[in-house]
C-alpha positions, 0 to 999 in steps of 0.5 A: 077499923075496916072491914074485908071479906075473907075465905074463911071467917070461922077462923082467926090471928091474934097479935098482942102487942105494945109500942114497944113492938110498934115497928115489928107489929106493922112489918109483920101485919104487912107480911100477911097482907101481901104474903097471905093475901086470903088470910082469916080475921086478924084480931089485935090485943094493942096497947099503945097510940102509934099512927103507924100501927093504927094504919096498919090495923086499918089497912088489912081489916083488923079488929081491936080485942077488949081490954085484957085488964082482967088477964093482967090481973090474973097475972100480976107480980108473974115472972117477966121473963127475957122480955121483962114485960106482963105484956107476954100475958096478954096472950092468955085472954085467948083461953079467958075470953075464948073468942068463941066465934072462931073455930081456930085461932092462930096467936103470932108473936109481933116480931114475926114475919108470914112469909108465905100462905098459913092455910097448912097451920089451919088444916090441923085440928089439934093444938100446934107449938113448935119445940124452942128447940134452943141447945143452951142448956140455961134455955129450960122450962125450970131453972137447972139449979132446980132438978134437985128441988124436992118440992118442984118434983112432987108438984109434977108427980102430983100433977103427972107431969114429967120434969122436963129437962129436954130442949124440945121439951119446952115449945116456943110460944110465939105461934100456937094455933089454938082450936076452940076444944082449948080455949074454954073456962075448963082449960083457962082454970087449967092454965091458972092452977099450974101458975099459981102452983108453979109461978116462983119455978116459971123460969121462962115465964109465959113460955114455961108455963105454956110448957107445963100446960101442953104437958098436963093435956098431954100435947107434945111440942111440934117440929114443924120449923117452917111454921116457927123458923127461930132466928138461930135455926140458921145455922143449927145444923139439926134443922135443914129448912130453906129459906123459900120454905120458912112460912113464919120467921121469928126473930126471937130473942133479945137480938132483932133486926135492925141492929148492930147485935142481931147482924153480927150474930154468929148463930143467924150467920150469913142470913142476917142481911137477908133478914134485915132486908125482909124486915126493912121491906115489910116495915116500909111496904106500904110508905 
């Protein structure tokens, strides 16, 4: 892959992604290379054969990461989750692997779009992940059905993890600014330990889990938005965030553009077509 020369080389964004995701991944590798123009290393988990996305990589100096057979491993047989993919837990070669020759590293889901510069997610020094903030009360790190599970709650007293039935009590995961103080073997076997103790309750699979890990180190979900703008905030009349200061969209969800579901989506509303529109632009930035 080419190289660049960036501003800051102490610190990184990581994608993972499959072809499944092709077309979302090279939108949103484009969004950054015109919309954050001084961008850190861009550091890419792929596992699929798309010229189009090989293009993409090439184009903004991107690095292929190893194999993540031995996360897949760890894995194997977990929840899948809405997606229905053991793709979502590729993620996690960041605390297995460590990448230690990066101060901060920056995970982005391929279904989103950097619409403006990221410098303010690389000024903190702490773990940054938005709430998903998602008001269905189906939408928990556990199950509903599951409050009354006695054996569920006395994992979580045993582990000093509050059962968490709040809607910000889960964080979304499709962008999390991992610091090196996080990403090490200590924290990794943290991240195991709660799977294999948790895994049948793992409602929201890799998201859940990542929930419980934030609650075991005490790390509370962010309300920052604009670094996380989920396609339904549009018309959630909690978050008043104009579109000009949305840094990250995220079409997360089943519902993505371009399609006939996410345009007549209620809960993105007016903005659907401005959505579509800035995915077609990314997606075809460099055709």
């Amino acid at each position: 892959m080419g190289g660049t020369l960036y501003r800051d080389m102490a610190n990184a964004i990581v994608l993972a992604f499959d072809d499944g995701f092709a077309h979302y991944a090279v939108a949103c590798l484009n969004s950054i290379s015109l919309n954050y123009p001084n961008h850190p290393s861009i550091l890419i988990q792929y596992d699929g054969c798309s010229a189009g996305v090989e293009a993409a990589i090439d184009r903004i100096g991107g690095r292929q990461l190893a194999a993540t057979g031995h996360v897949r491993s760890a894995f194997a047989g977990a929840p899948g989750g809405p997606v229905g993919s053991a793709l979502i837990y590729d993620r996690f070669a960041i605390w297995a692997d460590g990448l230690p020759a990066y101060d901060k590293v920056l995970y982005l889901d391929a279904d989103t779009l950097v619409l403006k510069p990221l410098d303010g997610i690389f000024e903190r020094d702490r773990f940054l992940a938005v709430a998903n903030h998602e008001p269905t009360e189906f939408v928990r790190v556990f199950d509903p059905a599951s409050a009354g599970d006695r054996e569920l709650h006395r994992l979580l007293r045993e582990d000093g993890i509050p059962y968490p039935s709040r809607m910000d009590d889960m964080i979304n995961a499709g962008v999390m600014m991992i610091p090196r103080s996080y990403r090490n073997v200590e924290q990794y076997e943290r991240i195991l330990h709660l799977y294999r103790r948790y895994r049948i309750h793992l409602h929201y699979a890799d998201q859940s889990l990542l929930s419980l890990w934030c609650a075991a180190n005490g790390i509370r979900p962010d309300t920052c938005f604009q670094y996380n703008f989920q396609s339904p905030f549009f018309t959630d009349p909690e978050i008043d965030i104009a579109f000009e200061d949305i840094h990250v969209l995220h079409f997360s969800g089943t519902r993505k553009p371009p399609t006939p579901h996410f345009r007549t989506w209620q809960r993105v509303g007016d903005a659907a077509l401005k959505c579509e529109a800035l995915f077609e632009l990314y997606l075809n930035a460099y055709e």
